[in-house]
DRENMI-997497 format. One record per residue (C-alpha): z, x, y. Coordinates in steps of 0.25 Angstrom, whole numbers. Example, Ala and Ser with C-alpha at 12.3 -4.5 7.8 and 13.67 -1.06 7.14 Angstrom:
BEGIN
{c3:31 | c1:49 | c2:-18} .
{c3:29 | c1:55 | c2:-4} .
//
This chain:
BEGIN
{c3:21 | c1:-115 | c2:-202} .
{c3:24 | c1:-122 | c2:-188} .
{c3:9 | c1:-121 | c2:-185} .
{c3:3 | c1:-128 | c2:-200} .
{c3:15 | c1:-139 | c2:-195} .
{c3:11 | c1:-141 | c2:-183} .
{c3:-5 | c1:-140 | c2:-187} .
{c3:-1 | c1:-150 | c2:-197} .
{c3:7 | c1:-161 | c2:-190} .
{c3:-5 | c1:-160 | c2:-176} .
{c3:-16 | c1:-162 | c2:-188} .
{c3:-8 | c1:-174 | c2:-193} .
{c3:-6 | c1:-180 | c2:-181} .
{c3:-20 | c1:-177 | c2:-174} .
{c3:-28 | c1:-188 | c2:-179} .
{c3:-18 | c1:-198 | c2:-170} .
{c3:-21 | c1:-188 | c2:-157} .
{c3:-36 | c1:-189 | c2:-158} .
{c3:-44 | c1:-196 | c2:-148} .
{c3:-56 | c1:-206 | c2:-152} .
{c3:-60 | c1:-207 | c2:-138} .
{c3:-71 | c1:-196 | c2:-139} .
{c3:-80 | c1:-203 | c2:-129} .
{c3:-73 | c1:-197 | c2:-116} .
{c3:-70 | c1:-181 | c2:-117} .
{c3:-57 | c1:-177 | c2:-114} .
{c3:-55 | c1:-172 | c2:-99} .
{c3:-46 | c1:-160 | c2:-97} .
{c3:-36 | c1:-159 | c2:-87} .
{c3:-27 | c1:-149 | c2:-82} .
{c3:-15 | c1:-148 | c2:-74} .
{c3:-11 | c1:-135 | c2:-68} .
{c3:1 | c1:-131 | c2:-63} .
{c3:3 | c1:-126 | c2:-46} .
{c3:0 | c1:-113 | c2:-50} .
{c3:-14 | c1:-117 | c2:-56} .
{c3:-9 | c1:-114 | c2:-70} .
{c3:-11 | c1:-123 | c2:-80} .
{c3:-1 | c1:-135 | c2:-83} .
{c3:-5 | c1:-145 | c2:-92} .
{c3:-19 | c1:-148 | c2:-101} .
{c3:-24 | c1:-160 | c2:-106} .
{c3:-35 | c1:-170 | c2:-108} .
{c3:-38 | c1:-185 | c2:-104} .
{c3:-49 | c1:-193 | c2:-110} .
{c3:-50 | c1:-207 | c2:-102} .
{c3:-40 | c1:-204 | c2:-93} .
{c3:-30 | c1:-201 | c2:-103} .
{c3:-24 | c1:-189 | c2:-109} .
{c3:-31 | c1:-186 | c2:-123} .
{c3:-29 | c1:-174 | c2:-131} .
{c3:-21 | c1:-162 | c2:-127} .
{c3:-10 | c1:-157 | c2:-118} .
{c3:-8 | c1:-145 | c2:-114} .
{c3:5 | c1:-140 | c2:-106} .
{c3:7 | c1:-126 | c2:-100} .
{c3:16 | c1:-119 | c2:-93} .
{c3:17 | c1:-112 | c2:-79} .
{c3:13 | c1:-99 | c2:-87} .
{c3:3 | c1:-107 | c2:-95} .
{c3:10 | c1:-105 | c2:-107} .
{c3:5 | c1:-119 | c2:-114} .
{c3:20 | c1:-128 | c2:-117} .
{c3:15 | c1:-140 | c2:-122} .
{c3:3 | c1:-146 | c2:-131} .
{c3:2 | c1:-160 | c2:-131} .
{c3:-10 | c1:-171 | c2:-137} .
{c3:-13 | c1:-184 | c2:-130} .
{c3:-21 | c1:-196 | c2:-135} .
{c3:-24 | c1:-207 | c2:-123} .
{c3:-13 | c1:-203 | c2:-117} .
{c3:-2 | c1:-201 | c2:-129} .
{c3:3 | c1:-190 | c2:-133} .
{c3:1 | c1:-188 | c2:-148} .
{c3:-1 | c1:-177 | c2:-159} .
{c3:7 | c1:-165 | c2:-158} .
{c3:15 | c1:-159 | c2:-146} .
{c3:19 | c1:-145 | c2:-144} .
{c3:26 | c1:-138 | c2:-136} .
{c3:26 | c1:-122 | c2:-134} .
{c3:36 | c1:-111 | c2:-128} .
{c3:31 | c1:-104 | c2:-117} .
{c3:27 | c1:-91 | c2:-126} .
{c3:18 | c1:-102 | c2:-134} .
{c3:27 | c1:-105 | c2:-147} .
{c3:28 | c1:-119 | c2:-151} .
{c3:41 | c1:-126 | c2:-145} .
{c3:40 | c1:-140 | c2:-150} .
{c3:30 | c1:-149 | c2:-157} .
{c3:33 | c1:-162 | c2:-157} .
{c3:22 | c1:-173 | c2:-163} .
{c3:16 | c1:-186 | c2:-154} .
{c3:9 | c1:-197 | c2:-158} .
{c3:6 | c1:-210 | c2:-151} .
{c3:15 | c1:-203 | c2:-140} .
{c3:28 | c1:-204 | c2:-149} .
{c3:33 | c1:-192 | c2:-155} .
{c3:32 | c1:-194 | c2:-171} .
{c3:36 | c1:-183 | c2:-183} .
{c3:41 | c1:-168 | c2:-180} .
{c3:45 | c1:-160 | c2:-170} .
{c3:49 | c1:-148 | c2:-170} .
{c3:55 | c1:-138 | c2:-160} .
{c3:54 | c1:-123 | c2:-160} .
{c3:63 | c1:-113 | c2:-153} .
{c3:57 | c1:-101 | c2:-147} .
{c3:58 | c1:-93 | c2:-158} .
{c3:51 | c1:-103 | c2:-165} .
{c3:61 | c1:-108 | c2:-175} .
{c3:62 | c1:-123 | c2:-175} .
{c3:72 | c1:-128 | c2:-166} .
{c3:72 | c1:-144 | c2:-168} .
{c3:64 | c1:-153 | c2:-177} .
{c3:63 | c1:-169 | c2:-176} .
{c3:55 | c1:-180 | c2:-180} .
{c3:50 | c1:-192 | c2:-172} .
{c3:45 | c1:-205 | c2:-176} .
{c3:41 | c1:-215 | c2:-164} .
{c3:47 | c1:-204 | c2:-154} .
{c3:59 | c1:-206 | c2:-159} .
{c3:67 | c1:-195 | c2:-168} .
{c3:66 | c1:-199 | c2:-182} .
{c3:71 | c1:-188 | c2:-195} .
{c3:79 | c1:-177 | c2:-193} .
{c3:80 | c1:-166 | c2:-179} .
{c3:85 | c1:-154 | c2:-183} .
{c3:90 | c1:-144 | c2:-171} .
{c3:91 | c1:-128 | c2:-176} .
{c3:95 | c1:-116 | c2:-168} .
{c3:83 | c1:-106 | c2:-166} .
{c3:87 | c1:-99 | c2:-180} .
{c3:85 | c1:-113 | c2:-187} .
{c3:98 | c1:-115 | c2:-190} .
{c3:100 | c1:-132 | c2:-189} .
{c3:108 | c1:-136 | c2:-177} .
{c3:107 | c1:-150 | c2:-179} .
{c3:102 | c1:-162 | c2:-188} .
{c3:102 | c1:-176 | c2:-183} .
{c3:93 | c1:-187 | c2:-192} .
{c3:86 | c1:-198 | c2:-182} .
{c3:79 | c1:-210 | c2:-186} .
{c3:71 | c1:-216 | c2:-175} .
{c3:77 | c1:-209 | c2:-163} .
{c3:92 | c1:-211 | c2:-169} .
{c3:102 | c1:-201 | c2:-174} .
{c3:105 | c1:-204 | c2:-188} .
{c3:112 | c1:-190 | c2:-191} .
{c3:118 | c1:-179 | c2:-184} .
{c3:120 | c1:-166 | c2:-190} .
{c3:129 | c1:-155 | c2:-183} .
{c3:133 | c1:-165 | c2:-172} .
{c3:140 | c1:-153 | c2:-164} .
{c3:125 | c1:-148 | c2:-162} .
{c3:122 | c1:-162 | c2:-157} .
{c3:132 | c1:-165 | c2:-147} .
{c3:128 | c1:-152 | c2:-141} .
{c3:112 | c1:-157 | c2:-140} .
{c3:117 | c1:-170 | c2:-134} .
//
């Protein structure tokens, strides 16, 4: 079910991420770390970065997947655990985060979801404990707190 989602809202927002400058092919580049693994992959067209990012860890485990259109970052970004299970999506666009994201734990239940318009919290974030169980509800609108539900939970987050 988390991958159809995920499929669906990269499809959604794809058409905003794709490049029209197709006269110049995209140069790859790569930055390793000392040990000669690699760090971090990603591709410039005209001297800017276009397409997609690719971060790893020191083991090479890949951490984080990133797309770029001259330079912004837009489309989908995710984020993995070490072991390769998703960690975090969270959606770009015009290198603002706008609509969902959702954070897993480890075990793959969903640990937080939110919504963005403008880069800024808009809707409901719901924090749960790693059996789903809600910890807390606070409703924003444009970055502000409207509501807080359980406010012992949030005074322990601040």
């Amino acid at each position: 079910m988390k991958s159809i989602l995920i499929l669906l809202i990269s499809i959604s927002i794809l058409a905003g991420c794709v490049n029209n400058t197709s006269n110049t092919s995209l140069k790859e580049n790569k930055v390793n770390y000392p040990n000669g693994k690699l760090k971090l992959l990603y591709y410039t067209q005209n001297d800017k970065k276009n397409g997609d990012r690719f971060e790893y860890d020191r083991q090479g485990n890949l951490i984080t997947k990133f797309k770029f259109k001259d330079d912004v970052q837009c489309d989908t970004a995710f984020y993995y655990y070490p072991n390769g299970k998703l960690n975090e999506f969270q959606i770009f666009k015009e290198g603002k985060r706008v609509g969902n994201m959702v954070r897993y734990w480890p075990n793959g239940a969903v640990q937080i979801k939110s919504q963005f318009i403008n880069n800024l919290q808009d809707g409901l974030y719901v924090k749960l404990d790693s059996i789903g169980d809600t910890l807390i509800t606070i409703n924003y609108r444009m970055g502000k707190i409207l509501e807080v539900k359980n406010d012992e939970a949030f005074q322990k987050l601040k």
